[in-house]
N, C-alpha and C positions, 0 to 999 in steps of 0.2 A: 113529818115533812123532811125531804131529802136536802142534802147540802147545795143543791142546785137554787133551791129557795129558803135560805135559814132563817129561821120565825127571829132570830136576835145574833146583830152585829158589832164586834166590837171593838170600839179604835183605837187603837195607842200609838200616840205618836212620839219617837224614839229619836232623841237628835244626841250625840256620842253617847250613849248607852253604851260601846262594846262589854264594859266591865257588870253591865246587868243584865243581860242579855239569856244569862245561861237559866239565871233565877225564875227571869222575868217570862221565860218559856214552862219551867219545871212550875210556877205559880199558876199559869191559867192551864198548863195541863191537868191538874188537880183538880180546878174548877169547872171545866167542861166536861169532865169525865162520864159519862151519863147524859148529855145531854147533848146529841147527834143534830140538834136544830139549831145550834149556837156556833159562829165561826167568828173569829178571832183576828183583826184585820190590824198586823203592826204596820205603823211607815217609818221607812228608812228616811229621815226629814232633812236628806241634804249633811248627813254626817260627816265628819271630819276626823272618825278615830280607826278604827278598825270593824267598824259596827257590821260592813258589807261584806267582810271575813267570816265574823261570828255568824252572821245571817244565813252565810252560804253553809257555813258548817249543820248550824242546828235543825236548817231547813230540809237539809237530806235526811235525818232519823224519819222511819212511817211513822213512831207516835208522834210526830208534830203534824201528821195531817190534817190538822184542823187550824192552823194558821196558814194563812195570806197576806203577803209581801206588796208592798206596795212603795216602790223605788218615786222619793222627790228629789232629782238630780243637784237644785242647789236650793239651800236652806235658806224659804220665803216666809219667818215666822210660824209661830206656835199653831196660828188659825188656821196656815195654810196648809198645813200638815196635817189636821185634822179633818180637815174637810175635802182633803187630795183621799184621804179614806172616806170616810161619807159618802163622797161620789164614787167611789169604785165596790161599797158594800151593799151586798146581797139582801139584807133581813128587811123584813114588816117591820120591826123594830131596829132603832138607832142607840147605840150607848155611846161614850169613851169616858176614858181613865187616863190615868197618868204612868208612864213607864217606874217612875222611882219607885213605884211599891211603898209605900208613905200610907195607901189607903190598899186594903186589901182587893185584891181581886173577884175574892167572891161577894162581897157585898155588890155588885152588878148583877150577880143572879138573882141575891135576895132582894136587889131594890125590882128586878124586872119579876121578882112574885108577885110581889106586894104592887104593883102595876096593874097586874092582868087577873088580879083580885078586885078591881073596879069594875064597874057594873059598864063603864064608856072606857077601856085604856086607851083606845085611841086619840081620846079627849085631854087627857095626861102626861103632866112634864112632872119627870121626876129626877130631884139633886140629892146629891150629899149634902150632911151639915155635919160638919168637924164636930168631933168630942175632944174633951181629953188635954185641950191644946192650953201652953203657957198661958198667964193673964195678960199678955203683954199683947200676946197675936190676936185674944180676942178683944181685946180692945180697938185695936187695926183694925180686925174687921167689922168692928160693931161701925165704928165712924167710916169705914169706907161706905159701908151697905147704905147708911144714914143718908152721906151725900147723893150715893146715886139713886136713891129712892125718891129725897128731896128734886132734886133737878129733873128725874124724867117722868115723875109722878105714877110710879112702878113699882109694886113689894118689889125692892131684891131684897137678901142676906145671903151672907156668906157666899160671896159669888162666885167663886173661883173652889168652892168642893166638887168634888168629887164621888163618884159620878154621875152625867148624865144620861140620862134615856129619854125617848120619845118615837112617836111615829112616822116613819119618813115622809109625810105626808108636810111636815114640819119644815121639812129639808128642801122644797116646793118654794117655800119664801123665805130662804137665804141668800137670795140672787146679789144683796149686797152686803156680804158679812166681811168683818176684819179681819185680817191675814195677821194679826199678832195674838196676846193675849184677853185682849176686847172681848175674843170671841166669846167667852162666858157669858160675861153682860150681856152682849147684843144678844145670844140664845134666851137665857133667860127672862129679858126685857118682850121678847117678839113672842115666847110662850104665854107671856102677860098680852102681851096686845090681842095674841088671838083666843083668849076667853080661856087656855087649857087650866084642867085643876094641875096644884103645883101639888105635889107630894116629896113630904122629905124623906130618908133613909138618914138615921146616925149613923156613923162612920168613926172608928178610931181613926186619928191622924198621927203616924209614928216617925220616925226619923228614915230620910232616904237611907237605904240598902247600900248603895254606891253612884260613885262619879258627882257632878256637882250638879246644885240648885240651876234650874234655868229659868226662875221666877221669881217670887218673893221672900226664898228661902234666908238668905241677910239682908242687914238693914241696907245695904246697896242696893240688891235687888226688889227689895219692898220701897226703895227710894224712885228706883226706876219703872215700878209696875205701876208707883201710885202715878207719878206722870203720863204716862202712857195711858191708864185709866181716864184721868180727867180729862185728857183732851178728846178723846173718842165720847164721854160723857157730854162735853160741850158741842164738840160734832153732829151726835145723837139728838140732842138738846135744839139744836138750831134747827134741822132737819124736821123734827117734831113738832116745834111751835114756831115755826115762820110765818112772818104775817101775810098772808096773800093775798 
């Protein structure tokens, strides 16, 4: 299959990255190396550091042929950033990842084997689930997964690993998805509503590479993801079982 139609697309969305940028290129060139039906879709997510510099720089090497640029002018959230790629990616299949490099890159290939080793992959959502990680974080996430399973009466866990994949077929009923970090949930909640089988991939989870957390990585940031969670939970919540 020619790059015109690549059988798997994949998002990163990149908000002041400049300082990972050079890794973060040298890591999925490794990964895609061999496989001419995979393209590689960063977004520049409305940065504020030098990231549009480094972009320009890395993007002229030929071996970066196989990344696609994808300019969001001002910075509208984590969701919006990923889904400004979605909408501009080529593949049958949808992934993304996270730029910190925290979860490797190639587990995206081996979760997209282990996909289309299904007898329906079309019919299939497949996440990460963290290994490896403090007691502390998985306790976080045991009790976040809890609530929001509880309230919208949906398997999640570990909702926010890394990575996902599905069919773009999926991307058809995201007409109204969250522009912040929600977007996990609500993906994997609407995976849940529309019958697909969930498949996990473990995943080491390691320390970002560089530049800082822009999510739950301190207890500030996990202060602020958990709020932002719950209200999109109760949002979700209300939406769902409104009495009509």
């Amino acid at each position: 299959m020619s790059m015109a139609s690549p059988r798997l697309s994949i998002i990163v969305p990149c908000y002041n990255e400049a300082d990972n940028l050079p890794t973060l290129f040298d890591a999925f060139r490794a990964v895609v190396a061999g496989h001419p039906d995979v393209e590689v879709v960063l977004v520049n997510n409305g940065s504020k550091d030098r990231s549009a510099e480094v972009f320009a720089e890395l993007l002229a090497l030929p071996e970066h042929g196989f990344v696609r640029l994808v300019n969001v002018p001002v910075n509208q959230g984590y969701g919006f950033g990923i889904l400004s790629g979605l909408r501009a990616a080529r593949g049958e299949y949808l992934a993304w990842t996270h730029a910190d490099l925290q979860t490797d890159p190639k587990d995206v290939l081996l979760g997209f084997a282990r996909m289309l080793d299904e007898s329906q992959p079309e019919r299939c959502f497949l996440r990460g689930r963290r290994i490896g990680r403090p007691l502390f974080d998985r306790l976080f996430t045991a009790g976040m997964s809890g609530i929001a399973s509880l309230a919208l009466r949906s398997k999640l866990y570990d909702i926010n690993a890394q990575p996902k994949i599905f069919h773009r077929d999926l991307l058809d009923q995201m007409t109204d998805a969250p522009h912040d970090f929600s977007l996990d949930l609500f993906t994997l909640h609407l995976a849940n509503k529309q019958g697909l089988k969930i498949l996990e991939q473990p995943v080491h989870f390691g320390e970002r590479h560089a530049g800082e957390a822009k999510g739950g990585g301190s207890l500030r940031g996990k202060y602020k993801l958990t709020r932002r969670t719950f209200a999109f939970i109760l949002e979700l919540r209300r939406k769902l079982f409104a009495v009509r």
